[in-house]
C-alpha positions in Angstrom: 1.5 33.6 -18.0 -1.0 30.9 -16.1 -2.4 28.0 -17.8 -5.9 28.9 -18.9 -8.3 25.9 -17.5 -11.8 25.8 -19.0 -14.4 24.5 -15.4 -18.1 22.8 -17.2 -20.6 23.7 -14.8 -21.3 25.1 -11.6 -21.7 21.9 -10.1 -20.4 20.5 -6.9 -17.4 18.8 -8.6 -17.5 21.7 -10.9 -16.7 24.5 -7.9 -14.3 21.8 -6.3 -12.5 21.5 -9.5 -12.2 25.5 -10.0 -10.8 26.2 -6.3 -7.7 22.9 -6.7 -7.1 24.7 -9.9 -7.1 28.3 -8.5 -4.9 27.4 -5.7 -2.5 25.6 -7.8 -1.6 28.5 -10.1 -4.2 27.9 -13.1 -6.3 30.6 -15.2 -9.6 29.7 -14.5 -12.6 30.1 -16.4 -16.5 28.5 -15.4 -19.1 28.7 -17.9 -22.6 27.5 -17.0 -25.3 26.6 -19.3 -28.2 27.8 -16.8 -28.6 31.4 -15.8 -27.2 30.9 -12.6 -25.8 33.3 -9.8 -22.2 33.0 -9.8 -20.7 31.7 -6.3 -19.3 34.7 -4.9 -16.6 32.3 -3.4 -15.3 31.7 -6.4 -15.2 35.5 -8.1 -13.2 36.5 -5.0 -10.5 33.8 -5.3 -10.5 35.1 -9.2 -12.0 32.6 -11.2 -13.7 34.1 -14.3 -17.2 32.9 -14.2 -20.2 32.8 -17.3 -23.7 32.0 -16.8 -26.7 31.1 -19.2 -25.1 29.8 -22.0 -21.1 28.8 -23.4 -19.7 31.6 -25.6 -17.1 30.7 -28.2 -14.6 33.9 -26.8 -14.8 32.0 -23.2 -13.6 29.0 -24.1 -11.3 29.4 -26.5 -7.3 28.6 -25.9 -8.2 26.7 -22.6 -5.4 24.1 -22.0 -8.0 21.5 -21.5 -11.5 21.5 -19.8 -12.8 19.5 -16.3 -16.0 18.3 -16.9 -19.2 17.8 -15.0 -20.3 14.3 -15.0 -23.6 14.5 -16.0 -22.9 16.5 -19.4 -23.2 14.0 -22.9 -20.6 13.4 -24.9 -23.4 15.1 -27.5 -24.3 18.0 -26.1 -23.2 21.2 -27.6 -20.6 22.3 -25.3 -18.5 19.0 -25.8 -19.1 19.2 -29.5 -18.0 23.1 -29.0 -14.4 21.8 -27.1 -14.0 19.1 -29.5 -13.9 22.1 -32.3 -11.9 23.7 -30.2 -9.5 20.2 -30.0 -9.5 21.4 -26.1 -9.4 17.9 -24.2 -12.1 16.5 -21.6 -11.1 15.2 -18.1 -13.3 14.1 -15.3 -12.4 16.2 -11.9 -11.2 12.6 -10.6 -8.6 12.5 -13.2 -7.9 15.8 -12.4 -7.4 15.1 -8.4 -5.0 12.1 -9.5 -3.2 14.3 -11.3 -2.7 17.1 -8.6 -2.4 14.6 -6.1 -0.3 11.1 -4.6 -3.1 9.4 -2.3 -3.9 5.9 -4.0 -7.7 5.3 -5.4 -9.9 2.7 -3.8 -12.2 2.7 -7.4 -15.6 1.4 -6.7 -18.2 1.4 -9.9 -20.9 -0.8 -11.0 -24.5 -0.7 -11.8 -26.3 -1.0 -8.2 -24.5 -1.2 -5.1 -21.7 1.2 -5.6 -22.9 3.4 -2.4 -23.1 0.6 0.2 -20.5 -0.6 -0.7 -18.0 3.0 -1.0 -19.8 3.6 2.3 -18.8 0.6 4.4 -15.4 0.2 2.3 -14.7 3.8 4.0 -15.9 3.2 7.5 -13.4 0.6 7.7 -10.8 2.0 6.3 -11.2 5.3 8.5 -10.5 2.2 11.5 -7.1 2.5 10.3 -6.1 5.1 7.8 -7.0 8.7 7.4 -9.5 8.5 4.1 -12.6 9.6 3.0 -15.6 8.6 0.8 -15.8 10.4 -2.0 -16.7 10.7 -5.9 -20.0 9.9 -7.0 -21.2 10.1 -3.3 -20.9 13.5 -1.6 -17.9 15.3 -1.8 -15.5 15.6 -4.6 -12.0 13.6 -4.3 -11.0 17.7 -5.5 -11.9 18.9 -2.0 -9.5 16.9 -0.2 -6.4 17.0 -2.8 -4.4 18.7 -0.5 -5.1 17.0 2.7 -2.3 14.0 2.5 -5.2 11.2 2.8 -4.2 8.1 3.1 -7.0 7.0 0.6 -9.7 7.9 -1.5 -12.2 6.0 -1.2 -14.0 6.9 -4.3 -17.5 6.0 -5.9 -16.9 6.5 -9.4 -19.8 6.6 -12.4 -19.8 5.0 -15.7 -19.8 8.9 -16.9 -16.7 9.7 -14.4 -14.6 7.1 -15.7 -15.7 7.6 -19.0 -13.5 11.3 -19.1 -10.4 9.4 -16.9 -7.8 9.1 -19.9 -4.8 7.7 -16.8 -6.2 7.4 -13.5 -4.9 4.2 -12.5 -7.0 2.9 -9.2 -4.7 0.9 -6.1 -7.9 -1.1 -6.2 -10.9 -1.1 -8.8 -13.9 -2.9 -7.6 -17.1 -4.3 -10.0 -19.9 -4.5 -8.3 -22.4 -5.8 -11.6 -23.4 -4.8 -14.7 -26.9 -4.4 -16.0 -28.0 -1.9 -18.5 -28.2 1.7 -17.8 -27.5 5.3 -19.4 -27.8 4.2 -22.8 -28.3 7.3 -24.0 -25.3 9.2 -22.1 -23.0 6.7 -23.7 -24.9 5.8 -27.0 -24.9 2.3 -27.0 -24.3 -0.7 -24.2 -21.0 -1.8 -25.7 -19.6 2.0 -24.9 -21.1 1.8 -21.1 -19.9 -1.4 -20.6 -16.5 0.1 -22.0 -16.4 3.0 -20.0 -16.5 1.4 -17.2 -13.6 -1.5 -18.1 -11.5 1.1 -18.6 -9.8 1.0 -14.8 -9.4 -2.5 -14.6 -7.7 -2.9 -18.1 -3.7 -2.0 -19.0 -3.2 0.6 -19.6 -5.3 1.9 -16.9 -5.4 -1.5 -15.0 -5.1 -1.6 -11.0 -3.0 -3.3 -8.6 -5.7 -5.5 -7.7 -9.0 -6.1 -9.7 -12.4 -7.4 -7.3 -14.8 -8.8 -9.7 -18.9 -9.9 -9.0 -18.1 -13.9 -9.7 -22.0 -14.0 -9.9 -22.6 -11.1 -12.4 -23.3 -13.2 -16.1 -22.1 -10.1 -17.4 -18.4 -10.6 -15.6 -18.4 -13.6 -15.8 -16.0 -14.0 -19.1 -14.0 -10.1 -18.8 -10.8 -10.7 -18.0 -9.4 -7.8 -15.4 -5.7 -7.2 -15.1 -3.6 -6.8 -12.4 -4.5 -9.2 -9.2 -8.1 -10.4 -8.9 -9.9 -11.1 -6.6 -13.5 -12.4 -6.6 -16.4 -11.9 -4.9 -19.5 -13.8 -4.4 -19.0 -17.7 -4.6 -15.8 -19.3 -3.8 -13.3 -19.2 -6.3 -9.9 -21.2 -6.6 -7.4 -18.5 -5.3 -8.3 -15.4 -3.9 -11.6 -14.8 -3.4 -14.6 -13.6 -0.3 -17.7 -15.4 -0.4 -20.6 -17.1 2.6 -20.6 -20.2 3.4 -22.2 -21.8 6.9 -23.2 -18.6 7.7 -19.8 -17.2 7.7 -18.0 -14.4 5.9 -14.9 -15.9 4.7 -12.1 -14.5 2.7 -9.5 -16.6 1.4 -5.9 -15.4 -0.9 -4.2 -18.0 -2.5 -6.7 -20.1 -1.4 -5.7 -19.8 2.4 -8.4 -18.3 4.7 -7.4 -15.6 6.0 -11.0 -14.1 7.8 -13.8 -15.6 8.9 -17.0 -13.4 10.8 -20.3 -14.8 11.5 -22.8 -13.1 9.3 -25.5 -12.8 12.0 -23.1 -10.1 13.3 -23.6 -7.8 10.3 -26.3 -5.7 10.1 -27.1 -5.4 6.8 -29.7 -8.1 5.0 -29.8 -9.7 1.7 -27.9 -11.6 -0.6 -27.0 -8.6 -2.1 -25.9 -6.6 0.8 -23.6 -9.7 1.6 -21.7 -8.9 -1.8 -21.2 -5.7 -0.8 -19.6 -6.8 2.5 -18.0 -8.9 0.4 -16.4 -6.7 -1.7 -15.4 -4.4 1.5 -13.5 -7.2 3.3 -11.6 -7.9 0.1 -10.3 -4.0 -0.2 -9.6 -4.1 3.8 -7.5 -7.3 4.0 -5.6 -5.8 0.3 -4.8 -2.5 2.4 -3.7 -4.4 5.3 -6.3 -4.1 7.7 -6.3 -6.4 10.8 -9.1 -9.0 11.2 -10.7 -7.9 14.6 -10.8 -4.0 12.7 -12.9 -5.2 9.7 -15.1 -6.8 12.1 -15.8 -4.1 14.5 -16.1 -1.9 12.2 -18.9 -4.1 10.0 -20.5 -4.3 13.3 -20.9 -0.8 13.6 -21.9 0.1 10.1 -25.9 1.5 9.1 -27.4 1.2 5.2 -27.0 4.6 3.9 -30.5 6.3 4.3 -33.3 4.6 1.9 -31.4 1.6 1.0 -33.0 -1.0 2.5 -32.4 1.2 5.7 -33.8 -0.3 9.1 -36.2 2.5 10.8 -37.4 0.4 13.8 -38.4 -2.6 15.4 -41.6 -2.5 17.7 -44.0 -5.5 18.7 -41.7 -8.1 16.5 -42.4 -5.8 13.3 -39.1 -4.8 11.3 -39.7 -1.4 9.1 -37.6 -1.2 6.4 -36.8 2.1 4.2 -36.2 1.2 0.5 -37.5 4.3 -1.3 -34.2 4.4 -3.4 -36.0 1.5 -4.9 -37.3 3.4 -7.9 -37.8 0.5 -10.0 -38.8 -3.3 -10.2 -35.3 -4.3 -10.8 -34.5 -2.5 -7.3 -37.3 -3.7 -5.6 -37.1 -7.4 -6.2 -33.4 -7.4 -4.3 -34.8 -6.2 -1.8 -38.1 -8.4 -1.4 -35.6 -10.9 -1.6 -33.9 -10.2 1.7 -36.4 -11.5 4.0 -37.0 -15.1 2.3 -37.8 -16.8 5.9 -40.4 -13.6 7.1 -43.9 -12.5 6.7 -43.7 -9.5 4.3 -46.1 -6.4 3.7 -44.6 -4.7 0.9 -45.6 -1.0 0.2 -45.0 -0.2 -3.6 -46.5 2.3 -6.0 -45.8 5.5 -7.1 -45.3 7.1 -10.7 -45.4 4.3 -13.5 -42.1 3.7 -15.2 -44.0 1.3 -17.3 -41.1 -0.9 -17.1 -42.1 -4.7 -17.1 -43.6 -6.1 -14.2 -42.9 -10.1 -14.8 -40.2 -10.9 -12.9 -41.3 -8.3 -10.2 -45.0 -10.5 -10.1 -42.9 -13.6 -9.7 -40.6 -12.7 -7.0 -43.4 -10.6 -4.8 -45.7 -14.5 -5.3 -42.7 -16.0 -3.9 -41.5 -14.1 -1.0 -44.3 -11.6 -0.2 -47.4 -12.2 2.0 -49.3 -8.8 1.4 -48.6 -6.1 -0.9 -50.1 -2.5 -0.4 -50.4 -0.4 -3.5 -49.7 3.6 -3.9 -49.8 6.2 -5.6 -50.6 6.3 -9.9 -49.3 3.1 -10.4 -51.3 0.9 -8.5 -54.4 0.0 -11.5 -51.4 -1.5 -13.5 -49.8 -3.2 -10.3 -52.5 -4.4 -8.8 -53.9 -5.7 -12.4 -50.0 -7.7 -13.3 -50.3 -9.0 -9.8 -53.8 -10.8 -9.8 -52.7 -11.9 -13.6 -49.9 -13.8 -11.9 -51.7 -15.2 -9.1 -51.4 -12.9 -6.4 -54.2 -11.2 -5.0 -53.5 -10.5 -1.0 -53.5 -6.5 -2.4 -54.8 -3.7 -0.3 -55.2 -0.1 -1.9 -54.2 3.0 0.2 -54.6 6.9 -0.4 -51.2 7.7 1.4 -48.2 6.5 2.8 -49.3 6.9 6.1 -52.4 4.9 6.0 -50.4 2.3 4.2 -48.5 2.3 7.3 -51.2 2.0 9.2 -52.7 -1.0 7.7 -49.3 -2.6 7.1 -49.2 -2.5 11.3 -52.6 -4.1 12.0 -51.3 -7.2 9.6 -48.7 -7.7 12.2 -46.0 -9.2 9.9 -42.3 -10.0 10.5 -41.6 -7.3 8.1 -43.0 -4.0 6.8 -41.1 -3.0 3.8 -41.2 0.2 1.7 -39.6 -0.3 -1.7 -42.0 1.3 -4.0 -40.7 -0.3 -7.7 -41.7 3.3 -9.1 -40.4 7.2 -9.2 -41.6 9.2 -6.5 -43.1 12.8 -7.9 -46.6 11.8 -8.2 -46.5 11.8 -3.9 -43.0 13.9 -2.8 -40.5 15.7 -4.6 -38.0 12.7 -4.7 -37.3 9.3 -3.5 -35.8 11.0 -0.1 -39.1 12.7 0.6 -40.7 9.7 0.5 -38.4 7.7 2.7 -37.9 10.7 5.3 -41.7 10.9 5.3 -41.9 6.9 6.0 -39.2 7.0 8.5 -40.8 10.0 10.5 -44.8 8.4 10.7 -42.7 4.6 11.9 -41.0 6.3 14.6 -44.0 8.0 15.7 -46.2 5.3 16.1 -42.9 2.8 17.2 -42.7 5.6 20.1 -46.7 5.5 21.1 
């Protein structure tokens, strides 16, 4: 008789999960909390499939479940297994399991897509690999395929439910807080995500954010390597406006920066981190360069559109609060910037936000709900170059006839009082740039 397997959700990582399962030889079961229309796909290749709710005669004497990551550790259906003493895994611990390719482990509070993205472009200059995780696909999908590498965006929640996978490489990108709740408590996030760089878990190599003030005292196993600032050893930082990466304190790369095409002090980490992972997987120099060269900021982050008339637009609607925003107002501290913010109030604090728009910004053009309680923290802190708009595109319009360096969408606020998500909004942006850059 075939191991029963117990599938959370009907979920991208969820269906990816059932099918590895399924073709390995497993029972499998899928039970869904929403009243969903199970995936025909799935009832053909057999897997037993339960929608609108999780029934006790379902998930009973399941070997152990693969979870979505989005469910809570307190959410009935874990507190159901747990009754149950049926163990939780992520579907990336499941894929290491099933699987030999090695894990290029990326995680962090911002920055984890860039950086997963460019990681992977320059690996695929050398090895057969794909991004994966947290970003598109499942790892699950591509079990089978005899990659070379995963390169694999992993979540605080993801890592959380990954009792033994054991990355070739875990990168940190920072730490700030986020998804208190989901973890109950900061100590716990911060935990879950130490988990792959610490024995018994720990890498072969450990790439640290020597600038994060929440890094700066953990101590990662295996071989690290930091990121950042120069470090005494092995480390990638910019200095003279060069990339440089040095091990053992030998450098071993060195690429102008002017030749990347991302901006920002923060987008340089990223590269950063990227070069470190290449040169451990033994990437050749003039590879990591073309292949930086070549790379584009994954659509609304900090995304260039167009250039027209010595006007840059830039697509930051990912920015979705002021935390976001202010790394990317301070990309451009040599330019004239019109910034375009607003939206739906967080009501998060706009201090810092006030501070750094003073410094670096030359015009800001409000939105959307939020812009009374902008435009009113704004003038409080001394900045009153503010314009009011009804829509995105008129914003865009005026923004034009200031003739800045820079025109830069990065709203500081949630989307759904305009669009249906931050990707509306950015598409939308992208589409009215290009048609008046093409007039």
């Amino acid at each position: 008789m075939s191991c029963k397997v117990l599938v959370l959700g009907l979920s991208k990582s969820g269906i990816a999960a059932a099918k590895l399962l399924k073709k390995h030889g497993f029972d499998v079961y899928l039970t869904e909390s929403k009243a969903l229309e199970p995936l025909k796909e799935l009832l053909e290749l057999g897997v037993k499939i339960e929608t609108g709710g999780h029934s006790k005669d379902f998930i009973k004497d399941a070997s152990f479940a693969v979870t979505s990551p989005g469910i809570p550790p307190a959410s009935e259906i874990m507190q159901l297994l747990n009754s149950f003493n049926i163990p939780v895994i992520s579907e990336l611990e499941l894929t290491y399991r099933m699987c030999d390719t090695p894990f290029v482990a990326i995680t962090g509070t911002n920055g984890k897509t860039t950086t997963t993205e460019l990681t992977a472009h320059i690996f695929s200059k050398k090895f057969n690999s794909k991004a994966c995780g947290n970003i598109g696909q499942p790892p699950s999908d591509f079990a089978d395929e005899g990659l070379d590498y995963f390169i694999c965006e992993m979540s605080s929640f993801q890592i959380a439910n990954s009792p033994t996978l054991t990355p070739f490489i875990s990168v940190w990108t920072n730490f700030t807080p986020d998804h208190i709740d989901w973890h109950q408590g900061i100590e716990n996030y911060f935990a879950a995500k130490a988990r792959i760089f610490k024995s018994p878990q720990a890498p072969m190599y450990s790439v640290i954010n020597a600038c994060d003030k929440s890094l700066e005292n953990f101590a990662a196993d295996g071989v690290v390597f930091y990121f950042g600032k120069k470090k005494t050893g092995n480390c990638c930082y910019t200095n003279d406006d060069y990339f440089i990466f040095e091990k053992d304190s030998v450098k071993e790369f060195k690429m102008p920066i002017f030749q990347c095409p991302l901006v920002g002090e923060h987008n340089y980490q990223n590269v950063e981190c990227a070069i470190i992972c290449a040169k451990l997987a033994g990437i050749e120099n003039d590879l990591i360069c073309e292949a930086i060269k070549t790379f584009r900021s994954p659509a609304h982050r900090l995304e260039l559109v167009a250039k027209k008339g010595g006007i840059s637009f830039y697509n930051d609607s990912k920015a979705t609060n002021p935390e976001a925003a202010i790394v990317a107002i301070k990309s451009f501290p040599d330019k004239n910037v019109v910034l375009i913010a607003g939206g739906r109030d967080k009501n998060t604090d706009l201090s810092e936000f006030c501070v750094v728009t003073k410094k670096y910004v030359n015009s800001v053009i409000l939105i959307g709900e939020a812009t009374d309680r902008f435009k009113v923290n704004l003038e409080n802190a001394g900045f009153n170059n503010i314009l009011l708009e009804k829509s995105l595109q008129s914003a865009i319009d005026k923004a034009i006839e200031l003739n800045p360096d820079v025109v830069l969408l990065s709203p500081a606020c949630a989307s759904f009082d305009m669009f249906k998500s931050y990707e509306e909004r950015g598409d939308i942006f992208k589409e009215y740039v290009l048609s008046k850059v093409r007039k």
